[in-house]
ChimeraX commands (.cxc) that place a marker at each C-alpha (Angstrom):
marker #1 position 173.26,-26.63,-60.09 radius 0.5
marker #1 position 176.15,-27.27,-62.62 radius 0.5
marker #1 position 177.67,-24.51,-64.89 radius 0.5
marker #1 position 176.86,-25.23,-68.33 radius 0.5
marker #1 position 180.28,-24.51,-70.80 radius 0.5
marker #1 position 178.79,-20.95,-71.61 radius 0.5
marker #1 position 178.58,-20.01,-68.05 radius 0.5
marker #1 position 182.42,-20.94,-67.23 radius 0.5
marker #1 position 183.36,-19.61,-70.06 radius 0.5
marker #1 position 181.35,-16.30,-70.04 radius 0.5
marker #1 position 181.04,-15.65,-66.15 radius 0.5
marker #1 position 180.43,-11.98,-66.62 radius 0.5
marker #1 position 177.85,-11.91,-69.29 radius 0.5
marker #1 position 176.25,-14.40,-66.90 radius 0.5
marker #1 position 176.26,-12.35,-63.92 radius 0.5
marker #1 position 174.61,-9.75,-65.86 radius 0.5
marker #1 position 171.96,-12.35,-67.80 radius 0.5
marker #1 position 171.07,-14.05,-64.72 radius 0.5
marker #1 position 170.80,-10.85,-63.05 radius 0.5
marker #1 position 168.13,-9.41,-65.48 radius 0.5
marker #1 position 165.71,-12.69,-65.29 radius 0.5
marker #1 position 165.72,-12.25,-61.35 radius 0.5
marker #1 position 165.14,-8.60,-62.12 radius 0.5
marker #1 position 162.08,-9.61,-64.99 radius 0.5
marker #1 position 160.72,-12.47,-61.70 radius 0.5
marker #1 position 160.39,-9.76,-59.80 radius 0.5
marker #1 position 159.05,-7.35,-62.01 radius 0.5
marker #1 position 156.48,-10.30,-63.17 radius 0.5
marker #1 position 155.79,-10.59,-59.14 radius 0.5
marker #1 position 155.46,-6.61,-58.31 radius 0.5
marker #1 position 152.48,-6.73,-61.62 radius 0.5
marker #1 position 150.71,-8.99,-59.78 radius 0.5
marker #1 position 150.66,-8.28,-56.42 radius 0.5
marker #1 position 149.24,-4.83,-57.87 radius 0.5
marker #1 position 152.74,-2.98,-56.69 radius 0.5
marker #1 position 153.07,-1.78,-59.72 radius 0.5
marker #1 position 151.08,-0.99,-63.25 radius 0.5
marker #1 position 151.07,-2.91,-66.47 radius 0.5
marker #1 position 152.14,0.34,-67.66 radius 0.5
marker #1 position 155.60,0.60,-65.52 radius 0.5
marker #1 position 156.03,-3.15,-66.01 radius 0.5
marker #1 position 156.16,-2.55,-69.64 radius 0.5
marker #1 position 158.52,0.36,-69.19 radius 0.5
marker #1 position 160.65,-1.56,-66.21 radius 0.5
marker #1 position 160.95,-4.62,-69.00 radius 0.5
marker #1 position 161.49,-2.20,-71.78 radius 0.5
marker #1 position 164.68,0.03,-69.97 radius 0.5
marker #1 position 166.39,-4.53,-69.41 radius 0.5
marker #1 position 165.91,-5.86,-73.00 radius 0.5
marker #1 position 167.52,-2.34,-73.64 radius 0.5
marker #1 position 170.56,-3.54,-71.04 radius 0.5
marker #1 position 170.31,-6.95,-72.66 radius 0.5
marker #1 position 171.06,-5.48,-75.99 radius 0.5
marker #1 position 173.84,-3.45,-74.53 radius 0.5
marker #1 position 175.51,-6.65,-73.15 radius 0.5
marker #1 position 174.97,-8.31,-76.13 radius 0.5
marker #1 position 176.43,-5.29,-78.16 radius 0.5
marker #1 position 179.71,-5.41,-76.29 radius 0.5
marker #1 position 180.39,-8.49,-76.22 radius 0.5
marker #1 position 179.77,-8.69,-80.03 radius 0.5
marker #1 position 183.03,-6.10,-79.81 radius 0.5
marker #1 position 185.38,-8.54,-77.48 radius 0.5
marker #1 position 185.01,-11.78,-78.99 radius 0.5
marker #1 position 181.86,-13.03,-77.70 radius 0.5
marker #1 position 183.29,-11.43,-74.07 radius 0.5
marker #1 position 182.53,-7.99,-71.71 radius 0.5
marker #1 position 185.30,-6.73,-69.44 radius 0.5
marker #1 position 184.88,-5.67,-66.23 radius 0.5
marker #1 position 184.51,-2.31,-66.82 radius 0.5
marker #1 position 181.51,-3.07,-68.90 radius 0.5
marker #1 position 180.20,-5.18,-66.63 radius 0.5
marker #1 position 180.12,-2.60,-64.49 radius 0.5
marker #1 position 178.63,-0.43,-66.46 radius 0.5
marker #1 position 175.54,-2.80,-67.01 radius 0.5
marker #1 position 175.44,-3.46,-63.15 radius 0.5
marker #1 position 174.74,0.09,-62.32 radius 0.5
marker #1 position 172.15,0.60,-65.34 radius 0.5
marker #1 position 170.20,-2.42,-64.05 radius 0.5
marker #1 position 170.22,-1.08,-60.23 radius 0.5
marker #1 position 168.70,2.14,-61.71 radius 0.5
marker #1 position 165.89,-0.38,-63.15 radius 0.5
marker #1 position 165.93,-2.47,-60.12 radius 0.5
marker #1 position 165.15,0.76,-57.61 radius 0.5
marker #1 position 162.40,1.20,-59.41 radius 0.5
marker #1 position 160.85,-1.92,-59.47 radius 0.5
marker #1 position 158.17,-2.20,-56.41 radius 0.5
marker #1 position 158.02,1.62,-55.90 radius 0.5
marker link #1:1,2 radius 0.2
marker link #1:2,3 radius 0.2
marker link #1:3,4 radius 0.2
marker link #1:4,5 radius 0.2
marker link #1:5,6 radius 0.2
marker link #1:6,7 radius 0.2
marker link #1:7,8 radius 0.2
marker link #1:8,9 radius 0.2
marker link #1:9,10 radius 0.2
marker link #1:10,11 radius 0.2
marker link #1:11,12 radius 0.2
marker link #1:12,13 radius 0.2
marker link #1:13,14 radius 0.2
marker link #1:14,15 radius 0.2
marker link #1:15,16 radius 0.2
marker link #1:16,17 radius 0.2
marker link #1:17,18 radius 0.2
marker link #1:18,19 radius 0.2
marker link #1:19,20 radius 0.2
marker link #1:20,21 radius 0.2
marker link #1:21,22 radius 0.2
marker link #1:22,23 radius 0.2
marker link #1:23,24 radius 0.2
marker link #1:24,25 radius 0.2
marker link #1:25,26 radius 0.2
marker link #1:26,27 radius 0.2
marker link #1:27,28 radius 0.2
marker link #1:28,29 radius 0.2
marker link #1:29,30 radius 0.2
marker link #1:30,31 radius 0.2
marker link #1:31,32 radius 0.2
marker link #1:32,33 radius 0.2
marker link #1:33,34 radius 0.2
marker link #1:34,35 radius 0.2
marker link #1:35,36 radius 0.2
marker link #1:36,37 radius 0.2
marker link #1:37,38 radius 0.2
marker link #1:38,39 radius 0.2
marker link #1:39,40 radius 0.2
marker link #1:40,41 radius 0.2
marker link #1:41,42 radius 0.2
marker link #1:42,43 radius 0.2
marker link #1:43,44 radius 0.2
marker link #1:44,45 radius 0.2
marker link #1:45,46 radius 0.2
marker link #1:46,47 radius 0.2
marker link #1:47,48 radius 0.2
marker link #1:48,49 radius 0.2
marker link #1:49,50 radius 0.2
marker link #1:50,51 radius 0.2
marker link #1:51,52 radius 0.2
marker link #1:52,53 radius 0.2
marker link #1:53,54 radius 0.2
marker link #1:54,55 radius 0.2
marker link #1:55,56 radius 0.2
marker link #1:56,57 radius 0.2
marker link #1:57,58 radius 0.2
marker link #1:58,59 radius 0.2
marker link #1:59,60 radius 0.2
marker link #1:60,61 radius 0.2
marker link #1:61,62 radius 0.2
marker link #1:62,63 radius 0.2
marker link #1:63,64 radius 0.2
marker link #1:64,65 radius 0.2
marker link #1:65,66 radius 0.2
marker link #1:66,67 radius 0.2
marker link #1:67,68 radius 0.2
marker link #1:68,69 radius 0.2
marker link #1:69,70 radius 0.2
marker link #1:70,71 radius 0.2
marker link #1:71,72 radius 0.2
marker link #1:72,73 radius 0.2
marker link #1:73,74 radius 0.2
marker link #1:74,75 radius 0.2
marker link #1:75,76 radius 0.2
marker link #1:76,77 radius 0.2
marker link #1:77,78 radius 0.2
marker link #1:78,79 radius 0.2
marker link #1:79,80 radius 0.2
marker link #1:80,81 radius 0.2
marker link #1:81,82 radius 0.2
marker link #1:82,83 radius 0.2
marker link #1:83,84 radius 0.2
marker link #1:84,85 radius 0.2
marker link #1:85,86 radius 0.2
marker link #1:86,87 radius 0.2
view
């Protein structure tokens, strides 16, 4: 699949945005398979748009751009959300 312009020129925010719509698949998959309850899929969904707004917050600071620090940052909030997903 080719990079769009955004993607080679924002390979963090990326990593992080593609990231949180595999996170949201499986989330969507876990609901129906009855893993988990409308309830914690709401909540699960909830804790990434508040990561996604993070992301978006910082980069807002740097230009359109997150460092890797930040990055980081948003990596090890969305493993909290991800350990949870398919409890």
């Amino acid at each position: 699949m080719a990079e769009t312009k955004w993607e080679k020129n924002h390979p963090r925010r990326d990593q992080v945005n593609d990231r949180l719509e595999r996170q949201n698949r499986r989330i969507t998959q876990e609901r129906k398979e009855g893993e988990i309850t409308k309830q914690q899929a709401q909540a699960l969904r909830k804790e990434d748009r508040q990561i996604r707004q993070e992301e978006r917050d910082m980069a807002a600071q740097n230009h359109g751009h997150i460092t890797r620090a930040e990055q980081r940052v948003l990596n090890q909030q969305e493993n909290a959300v991800s350990k949870q997903i398919g409890k």
